[in-house]
C-alpha positions as CSV (number, residue, x, y, z in Angstrom):
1,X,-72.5,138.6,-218.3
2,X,-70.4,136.1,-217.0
3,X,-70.6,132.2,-218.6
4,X,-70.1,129.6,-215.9
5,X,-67.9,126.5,-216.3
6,X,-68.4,123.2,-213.9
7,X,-66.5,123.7,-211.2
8,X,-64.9,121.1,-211.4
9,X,-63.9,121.8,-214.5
10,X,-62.3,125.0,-213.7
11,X,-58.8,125.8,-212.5
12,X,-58.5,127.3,-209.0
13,X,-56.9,130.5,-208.7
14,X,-56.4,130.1,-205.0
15,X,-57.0,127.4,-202.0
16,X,-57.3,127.0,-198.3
17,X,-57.1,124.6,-195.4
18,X,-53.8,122.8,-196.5
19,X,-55.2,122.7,-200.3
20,X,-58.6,121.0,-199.0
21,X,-60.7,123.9,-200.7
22,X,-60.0,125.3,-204.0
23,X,-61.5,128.9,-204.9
24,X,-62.2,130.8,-208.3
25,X,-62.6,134.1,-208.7
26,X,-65.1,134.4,-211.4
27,X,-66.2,138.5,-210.5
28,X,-63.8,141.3,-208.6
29,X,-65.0,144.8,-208.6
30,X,-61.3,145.9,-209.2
31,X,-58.0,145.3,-211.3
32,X,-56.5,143.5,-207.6
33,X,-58.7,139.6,-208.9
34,X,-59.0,137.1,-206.5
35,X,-58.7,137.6,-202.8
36,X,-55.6,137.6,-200.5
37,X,-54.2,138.2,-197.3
38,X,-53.2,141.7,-198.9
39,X,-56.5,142.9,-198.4
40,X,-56.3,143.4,-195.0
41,X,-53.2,145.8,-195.5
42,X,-53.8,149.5,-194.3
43,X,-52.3,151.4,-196.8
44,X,-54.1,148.8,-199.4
45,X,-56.4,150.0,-201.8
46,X,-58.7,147.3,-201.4
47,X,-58.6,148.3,-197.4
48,X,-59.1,152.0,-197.8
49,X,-61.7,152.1,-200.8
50,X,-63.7,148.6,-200.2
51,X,-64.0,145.9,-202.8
52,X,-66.7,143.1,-204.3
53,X,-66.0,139.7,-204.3
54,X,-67.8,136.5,-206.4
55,X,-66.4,133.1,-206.4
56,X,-66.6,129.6,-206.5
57,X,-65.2,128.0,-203.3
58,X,-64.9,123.5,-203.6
59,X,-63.8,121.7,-200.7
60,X,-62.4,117.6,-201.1
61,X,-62.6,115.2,-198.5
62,X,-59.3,113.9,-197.3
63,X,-58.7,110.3,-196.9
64,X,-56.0,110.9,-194.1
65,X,-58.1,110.9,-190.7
66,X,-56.4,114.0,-189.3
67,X,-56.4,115.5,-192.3
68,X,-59.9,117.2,-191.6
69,X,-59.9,121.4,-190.3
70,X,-62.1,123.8,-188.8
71,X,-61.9,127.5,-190.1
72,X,-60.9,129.9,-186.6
73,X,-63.6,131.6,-185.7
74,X,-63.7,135.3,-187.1
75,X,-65.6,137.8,-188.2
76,X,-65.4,140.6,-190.9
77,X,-66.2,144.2,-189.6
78,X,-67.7,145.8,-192.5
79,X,-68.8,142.8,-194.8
80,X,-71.8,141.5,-196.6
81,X,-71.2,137.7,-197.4
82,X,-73.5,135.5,-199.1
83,X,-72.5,131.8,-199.2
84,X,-75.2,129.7,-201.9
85,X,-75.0,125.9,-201.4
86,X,-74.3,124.5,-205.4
87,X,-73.9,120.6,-203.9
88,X,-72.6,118.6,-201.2
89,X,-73.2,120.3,-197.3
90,X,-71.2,123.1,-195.9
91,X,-71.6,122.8,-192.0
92,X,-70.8,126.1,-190.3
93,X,-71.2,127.9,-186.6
94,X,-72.9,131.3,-187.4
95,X,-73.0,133.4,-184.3
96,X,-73.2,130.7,-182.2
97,X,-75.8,128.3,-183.9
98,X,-74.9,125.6,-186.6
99,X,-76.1,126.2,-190.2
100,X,-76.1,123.4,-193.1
101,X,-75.5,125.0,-196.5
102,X,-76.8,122.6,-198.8
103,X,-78.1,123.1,-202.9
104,X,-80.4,125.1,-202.9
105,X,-80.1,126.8,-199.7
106,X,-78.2,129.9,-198.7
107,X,-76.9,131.6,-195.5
108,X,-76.6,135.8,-195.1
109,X,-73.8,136.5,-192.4
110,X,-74.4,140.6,-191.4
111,X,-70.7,142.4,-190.9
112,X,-69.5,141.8,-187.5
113,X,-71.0,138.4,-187.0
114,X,-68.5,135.8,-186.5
115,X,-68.3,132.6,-188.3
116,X,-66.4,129.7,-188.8
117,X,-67.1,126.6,-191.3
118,X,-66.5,122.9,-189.7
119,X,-64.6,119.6,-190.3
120,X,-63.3,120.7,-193.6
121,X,-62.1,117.4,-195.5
122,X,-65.1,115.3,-193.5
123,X,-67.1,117.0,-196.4
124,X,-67.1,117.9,-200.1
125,X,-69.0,120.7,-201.0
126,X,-69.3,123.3,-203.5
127,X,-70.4,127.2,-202.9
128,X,-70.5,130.3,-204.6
129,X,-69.5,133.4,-202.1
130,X,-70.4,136.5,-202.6
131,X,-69.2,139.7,-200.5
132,X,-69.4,143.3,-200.1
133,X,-65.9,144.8,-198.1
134,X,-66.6,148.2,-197.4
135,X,-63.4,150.3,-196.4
136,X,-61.7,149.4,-193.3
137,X,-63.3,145.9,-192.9
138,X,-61.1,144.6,-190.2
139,X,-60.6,140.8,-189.6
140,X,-61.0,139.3,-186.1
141,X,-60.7,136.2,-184.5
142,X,-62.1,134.9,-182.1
143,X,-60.6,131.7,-179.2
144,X,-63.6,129.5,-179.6
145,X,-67.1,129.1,-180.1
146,X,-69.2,131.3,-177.9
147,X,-70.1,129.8,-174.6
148,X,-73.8,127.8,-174.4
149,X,-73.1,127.1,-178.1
150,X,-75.8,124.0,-179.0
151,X,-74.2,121.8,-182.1
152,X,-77.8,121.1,-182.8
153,X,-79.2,122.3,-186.6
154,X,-81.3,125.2,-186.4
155,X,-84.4,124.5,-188.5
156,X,-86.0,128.4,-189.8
157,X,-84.2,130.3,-188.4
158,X,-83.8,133.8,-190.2
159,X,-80.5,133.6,-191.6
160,X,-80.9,130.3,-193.5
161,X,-83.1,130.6,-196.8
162,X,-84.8,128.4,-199.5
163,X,-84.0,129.6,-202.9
164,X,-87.5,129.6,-205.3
């Protein structure tokens, strides 16, 4: 059983986009903890033998205009990823179509689909991400956003759920 904190409350164990989003491991399926560039490594162990992943993810907004950053757009070969929407809205291009993660909402992005989150620092938001790495799970990245891509919000569309 794990006992959750506020996530604000808690100390990052890791961040991205120039220290716009914090994350916290709060579940690894191995000894390695949080997740790193290292997993990507051939001869790792996490690469060869596969791994599980849960943790907190909390972006800031930056007050400096050009500040703000947009994940590349990548995709994971053999990974399940969950991202849950806790509070603020997470805006993000999922194989080619916009998705806002907001509370109470979650997204399911299948291995191989690529993905990028938007105009981090525009946006605070908090997330929990959960994934499944199976072995081998290659990253890829991708130029730019597939061509005929609509920025308009998809309403039902399969990938986007309502939590009961």
């Amino acid at each position: 059983m794990v006992k959750f904190q506020k996530v604000e409350e808690m100390d990052s164990d890791s961040n991205a986009f120039g220290d716009l989003v914090h994350y916290r491991t709060f579940y690894s399926s191995d000894s390695m903890g949080k997740h790193g560039i290292h997993d990507y490594d051939k001869d790792g162990e996490r690469y060869t033998k596969g791994y599980t992943i849960a943790r907190f993810s909390r972006a800031k907004t930056s007050r400096k205009e050009n500040k703000a950053s947009t994940q590349p757009y990548h995709s994971h070969v053999r990974r399940d990823l969950f991202l849950i929407g806790i509070s603020g809205k997470r805006s993000m291009i999922v194989a080619g179509k916009r998705y806002d993660i907001v509370p109470g909402t979650y997204i399911y992005i299948e291995p191989g689909e690529p993905h990028k989150t938007l105009n981090v620092g525009k946006q605070a938001w908090e997330n929990i991400e959960l994934w499944r790495a199976h072995p081998k799970d290659d990253e890829l990245f991708f130029e730019d956003v597939p061509a005929g891509f609509e920025p308009g919000r998809e309403k039902g569309a399969k990938a986007r759920k309502k939590l009961s």
